[in-house]
N, C-alpha and C positions, 0 to 999 in steps of 0.2 A: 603770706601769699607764696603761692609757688614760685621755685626758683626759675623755672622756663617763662612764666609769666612776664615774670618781672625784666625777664633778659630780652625776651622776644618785643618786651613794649619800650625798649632801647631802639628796636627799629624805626618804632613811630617817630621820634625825634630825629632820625638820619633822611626820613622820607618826610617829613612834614614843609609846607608852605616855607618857612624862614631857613630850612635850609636842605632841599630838594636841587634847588643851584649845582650847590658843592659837589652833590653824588653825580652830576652827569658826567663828569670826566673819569669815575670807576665804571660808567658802562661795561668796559670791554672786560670788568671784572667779572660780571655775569652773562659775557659770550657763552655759546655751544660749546661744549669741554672743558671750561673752566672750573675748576673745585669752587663749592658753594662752599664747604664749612669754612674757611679760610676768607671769605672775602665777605660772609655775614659776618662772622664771628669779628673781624677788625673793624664792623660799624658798632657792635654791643660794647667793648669792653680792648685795653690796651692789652696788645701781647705780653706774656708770660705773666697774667694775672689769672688767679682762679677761672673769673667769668668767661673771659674769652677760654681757658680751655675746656669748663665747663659746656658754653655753647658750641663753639664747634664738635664736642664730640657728640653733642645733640645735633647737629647740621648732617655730622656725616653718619649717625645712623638713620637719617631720612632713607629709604628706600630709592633708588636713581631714576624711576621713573618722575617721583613727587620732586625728587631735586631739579631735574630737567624741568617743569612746571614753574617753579618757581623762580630758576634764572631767567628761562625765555620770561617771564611776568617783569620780571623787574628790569629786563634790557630792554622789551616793547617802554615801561615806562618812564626808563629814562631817554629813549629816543623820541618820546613826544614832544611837540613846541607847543606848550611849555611842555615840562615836565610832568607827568599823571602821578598824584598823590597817590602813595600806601598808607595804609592803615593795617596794621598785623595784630595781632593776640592769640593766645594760648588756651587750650582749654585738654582739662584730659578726656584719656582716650583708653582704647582697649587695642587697638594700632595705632599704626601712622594714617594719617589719614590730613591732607589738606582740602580746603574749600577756597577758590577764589571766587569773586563777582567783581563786576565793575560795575559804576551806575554811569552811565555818559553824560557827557557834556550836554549845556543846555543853549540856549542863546545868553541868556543870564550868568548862570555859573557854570565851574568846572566840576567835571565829575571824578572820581578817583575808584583807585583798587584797593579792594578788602581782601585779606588773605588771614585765612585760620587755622592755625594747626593744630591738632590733638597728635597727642602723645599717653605715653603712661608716665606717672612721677618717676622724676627723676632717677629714688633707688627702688622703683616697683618693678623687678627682674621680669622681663617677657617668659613665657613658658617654652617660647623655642631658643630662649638663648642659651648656648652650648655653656655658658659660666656657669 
């Protein structure tokens, strides 16, 4: 399995029902101006381990618009009562490229946010990277 897959579906556990609770109090980690790689990459994996610098240096080559996308998503849902589930995964790509959706809430159930990212693997060098 790819290694973005695998890191990115670390989120689903930080965002899932059992423990969705805990993250509302990092809201303000995904305020407007807030560094994303730094505050996903501490829900995947413990600092100065591989993963976490791993992800984060996948965070911060996000492109700042799809980074802004993505904080403003995840501060709307953790400012929901309750809480709006995430569901994240990985899929490659030929850029960056995210996909959110929501399905809304019902009378019955809650509805939650889906967020997708493509990328290219991991050491699949972009053809505009100056490296």
């Amino acid at each position: 399995m790819p290694r973005y897959q695998a890191l990115v579906g670390e989120l689903n556990t930080a965002f899932s029902k059992s423990q969705i609770g805990q993250m509302v109090g990092l809201r303000g980690d995904f305020a407007p101006g807030k560094p994303l790689d730094a505050a996903l990459a501490g829900l995947v994996a413990k600092p100065d381990t591989v993963e976490y610098r791993t992800f984060k240096s996948f965070v911060a080559k996000i492109p700042p618009a799809l980074q802004t996308a993505i904080s403003a998503t995840i501060h709307y849902a953790l400012s929901t009562e309750p809480p709006t589930l995430i569901t994240s995964a990985w899929a490659p790509g030929y850029d960056y490229e995210v996909s959110i959706w929501q399905s809304p809430d019902t009378t019955e159930t809650r509805g939650g946010i889906t967020m997708l990212f493509k990328s290219r693997y991991p050491d699949d060098k972009h053809p505009l990277s100056p490296d």
